[in-house]
Backbone as JSON Lines, residues from 0, in Angstrom:
{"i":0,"aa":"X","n":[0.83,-1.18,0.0],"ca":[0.0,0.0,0.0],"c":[0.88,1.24,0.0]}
{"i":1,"aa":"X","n":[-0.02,2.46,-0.47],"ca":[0.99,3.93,-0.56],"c":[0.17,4.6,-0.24]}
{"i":2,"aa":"X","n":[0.8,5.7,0.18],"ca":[0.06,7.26,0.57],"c":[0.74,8.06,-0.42]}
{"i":3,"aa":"X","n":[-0.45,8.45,-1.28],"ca":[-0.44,9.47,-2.07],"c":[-0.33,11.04,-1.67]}
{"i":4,"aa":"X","n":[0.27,11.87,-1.2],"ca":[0.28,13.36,-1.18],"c":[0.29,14.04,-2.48]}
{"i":5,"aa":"X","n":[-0.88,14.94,-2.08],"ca":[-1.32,15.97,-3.01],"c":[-1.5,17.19,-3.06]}
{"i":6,"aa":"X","n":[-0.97,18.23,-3.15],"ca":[-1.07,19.23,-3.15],"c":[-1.12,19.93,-4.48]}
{"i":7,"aa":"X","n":[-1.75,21.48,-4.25],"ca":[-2.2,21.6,-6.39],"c":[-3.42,22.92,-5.56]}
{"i":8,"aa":"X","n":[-3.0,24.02,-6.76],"ca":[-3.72,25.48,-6.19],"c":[-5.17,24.56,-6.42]}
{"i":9,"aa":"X","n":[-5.72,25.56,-5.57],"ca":[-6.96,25.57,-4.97],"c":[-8.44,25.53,-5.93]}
{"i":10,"aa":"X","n":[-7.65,26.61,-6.87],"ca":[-8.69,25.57,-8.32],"c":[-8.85,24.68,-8.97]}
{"i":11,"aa":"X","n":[-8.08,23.64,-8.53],"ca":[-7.68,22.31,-9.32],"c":[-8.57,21.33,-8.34]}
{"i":12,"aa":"X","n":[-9.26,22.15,-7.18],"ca":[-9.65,21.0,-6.28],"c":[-10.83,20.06,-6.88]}
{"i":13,"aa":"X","n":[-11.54,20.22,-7.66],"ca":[-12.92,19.88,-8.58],"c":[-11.78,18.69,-9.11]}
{"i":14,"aa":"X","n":[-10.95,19.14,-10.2],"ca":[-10.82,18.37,-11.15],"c":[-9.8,17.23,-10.27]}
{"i":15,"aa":"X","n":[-9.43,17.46,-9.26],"ca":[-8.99,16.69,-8.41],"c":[-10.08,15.39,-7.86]}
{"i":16,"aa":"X","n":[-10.57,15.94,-7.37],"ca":[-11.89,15.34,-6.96],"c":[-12.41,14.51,-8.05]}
{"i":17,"aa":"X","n":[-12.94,15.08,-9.26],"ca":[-12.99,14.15,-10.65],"c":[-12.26,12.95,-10.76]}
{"i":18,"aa":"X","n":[-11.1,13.05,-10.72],"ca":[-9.84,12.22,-10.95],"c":[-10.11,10.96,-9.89]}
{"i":19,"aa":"X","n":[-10.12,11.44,-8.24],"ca":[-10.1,10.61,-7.28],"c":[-11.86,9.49,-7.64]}
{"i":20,"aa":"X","n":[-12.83,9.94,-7.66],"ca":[-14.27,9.77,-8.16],"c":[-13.9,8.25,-9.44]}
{"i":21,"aa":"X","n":[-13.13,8.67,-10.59],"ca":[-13.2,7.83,-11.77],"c":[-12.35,7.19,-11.5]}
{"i":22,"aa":"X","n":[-11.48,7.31,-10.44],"ca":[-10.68,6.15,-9.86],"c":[-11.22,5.06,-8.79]}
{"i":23,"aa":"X","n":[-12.2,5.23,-8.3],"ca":[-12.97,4.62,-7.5],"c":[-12.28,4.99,-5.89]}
{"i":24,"aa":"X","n":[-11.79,6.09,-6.03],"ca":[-11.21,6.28,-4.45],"c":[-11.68,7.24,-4.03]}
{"i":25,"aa":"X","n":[-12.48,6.69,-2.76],"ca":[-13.6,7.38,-1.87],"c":[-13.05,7.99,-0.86]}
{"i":26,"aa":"X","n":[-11.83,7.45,0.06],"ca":[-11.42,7.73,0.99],"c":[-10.21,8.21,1.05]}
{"i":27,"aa":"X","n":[-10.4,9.78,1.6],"ca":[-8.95,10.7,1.71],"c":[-9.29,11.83,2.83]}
{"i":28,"aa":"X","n":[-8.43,12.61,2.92],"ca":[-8.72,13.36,4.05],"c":[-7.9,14.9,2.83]}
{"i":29,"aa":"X","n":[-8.32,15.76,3.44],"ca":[-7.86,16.71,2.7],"c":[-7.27,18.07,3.26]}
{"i":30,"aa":"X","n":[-6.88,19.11,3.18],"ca":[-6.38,20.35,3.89],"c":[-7.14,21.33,2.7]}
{"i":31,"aa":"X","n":[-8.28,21.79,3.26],"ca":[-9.07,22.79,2.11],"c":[-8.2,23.68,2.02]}
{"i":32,"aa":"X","n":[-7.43,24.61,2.74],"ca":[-6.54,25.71,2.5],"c":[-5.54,26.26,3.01]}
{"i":33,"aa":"X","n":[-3.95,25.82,1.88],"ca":[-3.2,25.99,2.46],"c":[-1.86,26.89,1.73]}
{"i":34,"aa":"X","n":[-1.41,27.11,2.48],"ca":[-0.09,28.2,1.55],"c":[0.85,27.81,1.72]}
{"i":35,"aa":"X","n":[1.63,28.22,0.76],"ca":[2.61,28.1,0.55],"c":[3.43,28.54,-1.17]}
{"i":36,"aa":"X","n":[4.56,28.11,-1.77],"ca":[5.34,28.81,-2.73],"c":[6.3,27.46,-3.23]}
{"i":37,"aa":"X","n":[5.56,27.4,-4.69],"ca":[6.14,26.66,-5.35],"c":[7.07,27.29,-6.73]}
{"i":38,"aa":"X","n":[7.7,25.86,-7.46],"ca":[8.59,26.69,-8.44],"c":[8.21,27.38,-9.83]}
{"i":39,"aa":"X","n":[7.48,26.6,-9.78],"ca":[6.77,26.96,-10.76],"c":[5.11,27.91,-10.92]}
{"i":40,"aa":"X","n":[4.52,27.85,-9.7],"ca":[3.22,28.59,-9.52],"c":[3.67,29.86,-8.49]}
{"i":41,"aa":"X","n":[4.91,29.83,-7.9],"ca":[5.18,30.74,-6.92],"c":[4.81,30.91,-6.06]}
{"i":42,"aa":"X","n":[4.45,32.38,-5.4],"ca":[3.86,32.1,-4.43],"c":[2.78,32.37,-3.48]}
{"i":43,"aa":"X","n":[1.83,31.26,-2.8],"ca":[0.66,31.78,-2.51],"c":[0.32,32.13,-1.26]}
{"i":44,"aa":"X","n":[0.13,33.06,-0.56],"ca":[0.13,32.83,0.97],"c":[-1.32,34.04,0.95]}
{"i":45,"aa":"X","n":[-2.38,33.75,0.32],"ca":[-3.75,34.03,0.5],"c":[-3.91,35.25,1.4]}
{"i":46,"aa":"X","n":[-3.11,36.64,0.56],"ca":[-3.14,37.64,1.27],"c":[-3.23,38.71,0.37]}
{"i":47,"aa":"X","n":[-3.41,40.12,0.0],"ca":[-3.19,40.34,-0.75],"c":[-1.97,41.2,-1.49]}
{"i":48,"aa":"X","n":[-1.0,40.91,-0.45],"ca":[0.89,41.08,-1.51],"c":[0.67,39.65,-2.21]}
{"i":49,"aa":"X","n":[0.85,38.43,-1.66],"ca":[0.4,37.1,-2.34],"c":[-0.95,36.42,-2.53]}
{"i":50,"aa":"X","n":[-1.68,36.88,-3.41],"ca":[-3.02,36.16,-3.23],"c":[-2.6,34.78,-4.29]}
{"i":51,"aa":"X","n":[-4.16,34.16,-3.5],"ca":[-4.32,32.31,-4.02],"c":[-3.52,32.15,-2.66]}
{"i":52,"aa":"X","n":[-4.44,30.65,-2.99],"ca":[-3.94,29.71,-2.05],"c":[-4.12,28.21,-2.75]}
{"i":53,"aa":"X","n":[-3.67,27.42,-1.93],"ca":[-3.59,25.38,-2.66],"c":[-4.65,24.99,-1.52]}
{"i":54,"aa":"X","n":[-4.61,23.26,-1.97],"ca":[-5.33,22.81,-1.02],"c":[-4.45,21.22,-1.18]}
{"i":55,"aa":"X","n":[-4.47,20.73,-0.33],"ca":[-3.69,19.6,-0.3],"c":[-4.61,18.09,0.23]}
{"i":56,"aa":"X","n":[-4.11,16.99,-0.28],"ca":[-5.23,15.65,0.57],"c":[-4.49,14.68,-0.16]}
{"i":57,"aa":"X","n":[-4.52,13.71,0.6],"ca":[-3.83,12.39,0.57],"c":[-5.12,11.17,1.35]}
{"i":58,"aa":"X","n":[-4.48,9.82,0.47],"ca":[-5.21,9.04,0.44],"c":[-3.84,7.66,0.4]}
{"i":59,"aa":"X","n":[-5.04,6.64,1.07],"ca":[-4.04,5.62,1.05],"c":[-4.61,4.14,0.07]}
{"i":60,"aa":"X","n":[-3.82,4.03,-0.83],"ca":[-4.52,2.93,-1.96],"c":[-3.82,2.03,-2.26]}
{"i":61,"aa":"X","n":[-3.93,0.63,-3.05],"ca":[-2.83,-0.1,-3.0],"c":[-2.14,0.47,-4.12]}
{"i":62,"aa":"X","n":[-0.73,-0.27,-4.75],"ca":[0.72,0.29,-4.99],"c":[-0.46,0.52,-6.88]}
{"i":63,"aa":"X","n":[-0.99,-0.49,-6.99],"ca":[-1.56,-0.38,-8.44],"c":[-2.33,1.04,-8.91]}
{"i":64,"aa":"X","n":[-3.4,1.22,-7.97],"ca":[-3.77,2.37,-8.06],"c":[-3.33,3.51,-7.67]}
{"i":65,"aa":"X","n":[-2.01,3.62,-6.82],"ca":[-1.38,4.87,-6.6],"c":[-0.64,5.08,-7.85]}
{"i":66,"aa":"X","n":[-0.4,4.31,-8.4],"ca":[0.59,4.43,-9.66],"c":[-0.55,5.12,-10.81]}
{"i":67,"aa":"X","n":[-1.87,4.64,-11.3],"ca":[-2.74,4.93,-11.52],"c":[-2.64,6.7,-11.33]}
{"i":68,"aa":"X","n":[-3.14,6.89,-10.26],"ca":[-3.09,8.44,-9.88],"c":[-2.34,8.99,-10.14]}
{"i":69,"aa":"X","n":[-1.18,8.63,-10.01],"ca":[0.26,9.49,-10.22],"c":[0.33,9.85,-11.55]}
{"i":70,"aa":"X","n":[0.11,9.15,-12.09],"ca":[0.05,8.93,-13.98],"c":[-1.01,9.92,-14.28]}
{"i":71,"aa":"X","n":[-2.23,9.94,-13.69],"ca":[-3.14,11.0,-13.77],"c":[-2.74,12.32,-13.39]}
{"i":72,"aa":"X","n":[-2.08,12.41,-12.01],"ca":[-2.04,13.98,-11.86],"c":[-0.53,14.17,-12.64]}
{"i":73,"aa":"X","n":[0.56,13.33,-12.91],"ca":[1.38,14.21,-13.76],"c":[0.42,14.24,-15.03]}
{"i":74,"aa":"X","n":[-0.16,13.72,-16.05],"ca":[-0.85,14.28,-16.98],"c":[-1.07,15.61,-16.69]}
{"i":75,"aa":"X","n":[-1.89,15.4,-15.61],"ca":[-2.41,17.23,-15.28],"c":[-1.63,18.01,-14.6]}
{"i":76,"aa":"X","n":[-0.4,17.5,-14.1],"ca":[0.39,18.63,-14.32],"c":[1.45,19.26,-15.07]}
{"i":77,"aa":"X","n":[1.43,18.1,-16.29],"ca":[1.8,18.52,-17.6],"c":[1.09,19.35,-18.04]}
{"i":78,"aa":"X","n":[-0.37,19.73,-18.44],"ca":[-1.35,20.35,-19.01],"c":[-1.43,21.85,-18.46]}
{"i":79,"aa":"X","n":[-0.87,21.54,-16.81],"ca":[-1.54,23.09,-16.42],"c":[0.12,23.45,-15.53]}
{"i":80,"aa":"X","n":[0.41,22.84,-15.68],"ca":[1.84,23.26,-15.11],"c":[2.46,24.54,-14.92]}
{"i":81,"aa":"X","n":[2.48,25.39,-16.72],"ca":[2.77,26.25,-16.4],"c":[2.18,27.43,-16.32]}
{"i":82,"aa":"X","n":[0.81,27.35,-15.62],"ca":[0.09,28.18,-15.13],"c":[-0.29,28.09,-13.51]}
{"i":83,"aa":"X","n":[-0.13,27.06,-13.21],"ca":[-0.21,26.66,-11.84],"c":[0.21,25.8,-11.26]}
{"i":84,"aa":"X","n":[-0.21,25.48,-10.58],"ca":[1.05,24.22,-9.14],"c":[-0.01,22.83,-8.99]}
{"i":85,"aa":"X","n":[0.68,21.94,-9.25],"ca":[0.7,20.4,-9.05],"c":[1.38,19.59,-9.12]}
{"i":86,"aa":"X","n":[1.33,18.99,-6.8],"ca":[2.76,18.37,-6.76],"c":[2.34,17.02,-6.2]}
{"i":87,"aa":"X","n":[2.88,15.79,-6.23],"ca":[2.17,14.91,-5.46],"c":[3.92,13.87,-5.51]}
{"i":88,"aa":"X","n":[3.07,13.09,-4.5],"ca":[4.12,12.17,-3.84],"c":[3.84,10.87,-3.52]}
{"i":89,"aa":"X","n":[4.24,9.74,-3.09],"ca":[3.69,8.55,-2.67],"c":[5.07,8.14,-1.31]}
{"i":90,"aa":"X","n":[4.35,8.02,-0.4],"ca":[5.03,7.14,0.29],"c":[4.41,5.43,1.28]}
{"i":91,"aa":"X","n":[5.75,4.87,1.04],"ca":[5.15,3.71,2.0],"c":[4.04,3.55,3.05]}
{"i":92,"aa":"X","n":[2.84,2.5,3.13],"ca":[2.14,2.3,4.15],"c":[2.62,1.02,4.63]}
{"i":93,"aa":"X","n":[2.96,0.43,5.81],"ca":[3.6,-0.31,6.42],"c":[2.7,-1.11,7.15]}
{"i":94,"aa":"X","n":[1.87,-0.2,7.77],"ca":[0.49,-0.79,8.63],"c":[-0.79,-0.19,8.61]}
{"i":95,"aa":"X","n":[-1.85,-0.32,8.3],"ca":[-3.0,0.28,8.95],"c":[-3.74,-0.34,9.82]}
{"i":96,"aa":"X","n":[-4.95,0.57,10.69],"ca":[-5.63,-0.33,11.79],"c":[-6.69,-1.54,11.13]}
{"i":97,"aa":"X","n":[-7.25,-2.36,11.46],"ca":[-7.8,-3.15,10.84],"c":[-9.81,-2.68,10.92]}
């Protein structure tokens, strides 16, 4: 199993959501709004010297379908990349509760 991390500005959260939906993955937890400064979207700290903000959520799926996702959001962050921020990650799940 993996934990997917996701983070990606705050308008991407829909098509995020889309993505997770046609993947059949129901269960994630999410951070509706958060800041921070990436390399490519720069930077957002939801104020107005920096306005925008991201939103971040991770989910835990087996290794098949995290790979799945990953493949999905780099697509989309090939597509929108250089207009905005989408970053994601996978790390090991070792145990969950039963």
């Amino acid at each position: 199993m993996k934990m997917v991390w996701m983070m990606h500005d705050i308008v991407l959260t829909d098509e995020i959501q889309d993505m997770l939906d046609e993947l059949g993955i129901i269960e994630l937890s999410r951070w509706k709004r958060m800041t921070g400064r990436g390399p490519k979207s720069g930077t957002r700290m939801d104020n107005h010297v920096w306005p925008g903000a991201n939103s971040g959520a991770f989910v835990v799926v087996d290794d098949e379908v995290a790979a799945r996702l990953m493949g999905r959001l780099q697509m989309l962050r090939d597509e929108v990349g250089g207009k905005t921020g989408v970053w994601a990650f996978t790390t090991p799940v070792l145990d969950t509760l039963k």
